[in-house]
NUDORO-741933 format. One line per 3 residues: number of its first residue (from 1); for each residue x negated, y negated, z negated of C-alpha. Coordinates in steps of 0.5 Angstrom, whole numbers, plus 500, padded with zeros to 3 digits. Each point is the difference from the previous one (the first is absolute). Layout:
REM NUDORO-741933
NUM) X,Y,Z ~ ...
This chain:
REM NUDORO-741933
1) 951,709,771 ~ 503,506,504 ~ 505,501,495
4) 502,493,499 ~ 501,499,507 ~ 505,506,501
7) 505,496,494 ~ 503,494,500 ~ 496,495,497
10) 505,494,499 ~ 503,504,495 ~ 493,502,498
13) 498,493,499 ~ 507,499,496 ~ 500,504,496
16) 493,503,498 ~ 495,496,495 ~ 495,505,502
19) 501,499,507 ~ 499,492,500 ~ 494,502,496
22) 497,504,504 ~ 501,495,507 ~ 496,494,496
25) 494,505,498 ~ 500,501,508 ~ 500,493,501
28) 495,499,496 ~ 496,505,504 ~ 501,498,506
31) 500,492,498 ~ 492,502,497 ~ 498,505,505
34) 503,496,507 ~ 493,498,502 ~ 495,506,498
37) 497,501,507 ~ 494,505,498 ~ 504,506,496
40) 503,504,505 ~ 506,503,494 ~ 502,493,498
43) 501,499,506 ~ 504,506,501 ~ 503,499,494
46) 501,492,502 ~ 504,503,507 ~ 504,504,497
49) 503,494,495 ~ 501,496,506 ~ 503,506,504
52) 505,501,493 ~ 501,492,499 ~ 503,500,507
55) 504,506,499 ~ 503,497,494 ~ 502,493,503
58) 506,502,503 ~ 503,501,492 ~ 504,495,498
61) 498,500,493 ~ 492,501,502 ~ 501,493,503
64) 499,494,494 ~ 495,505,499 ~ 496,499,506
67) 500,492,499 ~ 499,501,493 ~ 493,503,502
70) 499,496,506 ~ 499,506,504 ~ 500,497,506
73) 494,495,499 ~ 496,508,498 ~ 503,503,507
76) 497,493,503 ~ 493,500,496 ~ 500,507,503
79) 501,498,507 ~ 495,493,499 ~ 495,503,496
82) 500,508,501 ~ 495,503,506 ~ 503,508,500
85) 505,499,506 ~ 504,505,497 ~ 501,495,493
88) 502,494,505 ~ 505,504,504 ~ 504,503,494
91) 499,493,497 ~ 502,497,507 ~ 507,505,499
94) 502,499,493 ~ 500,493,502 ~ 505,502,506
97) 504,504,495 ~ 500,493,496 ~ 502,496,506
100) 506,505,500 ~ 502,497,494 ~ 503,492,500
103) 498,499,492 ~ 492,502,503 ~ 501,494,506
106) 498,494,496 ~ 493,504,498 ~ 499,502,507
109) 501,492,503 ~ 495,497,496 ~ 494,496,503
112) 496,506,497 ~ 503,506,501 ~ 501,498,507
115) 493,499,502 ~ 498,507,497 ~ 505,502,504
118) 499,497,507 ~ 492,500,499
């Protein structure tokens, strides 16, 4: 991840088949493991996921990826439902990264996602 944080990933996303399949994999780790609340390395592995999504919210390209996935119900699954306070506020900023991003407002505004957020 540290390697694909110093390139541009719009261009990655485009361009590279392996790439896409490998941001779906993490995904589908984050989206399974979101919730684990006893295992101390899932819950590393969920934060560094968390703390990856976020960084990758400002490309473009990424972006119809992250509504596909629904990523932004996990990050308020994450806040609502977690106990590791370090999950939340990592949750808590990719959400803010979201809001950075006029296509995320809508998720954001819902009756739901606003009652995890002000609670």
């Amino acid at each position: 991840m540290d390697l694909i944080c110093k390139l541009d990933n719009n261009a990655l996303f485009i361009a590279s088949d392996t790439y896409r399949i490998i941001f779906n994999m993490l995904v589908i780790i984050l989206k399974e493991n979101h919730l684990e609340k006893e295992d101390p390395l899932i819950m590393e592995i969920v934060l560094l996921l968390i703390e990856y999504f976020t960084f990758l919210i400002k490309f473009v390209a990424i972006q119809k990826a992250f509504s596909e996935h629904h990523l932004i119900n996990v990050f308020l699954s994450c806040i609502k439902n977690h106990d590791n306070s370090i999950i939340i506020k990592a949750s808590a900023i990719a959400l803010k990264e979201c809001a950075n991003k006029a296509d995320f407002n809508k998720y954001l505004v819902t009756d739901d996602a606003l009652n995890i957020i002000l609670s």
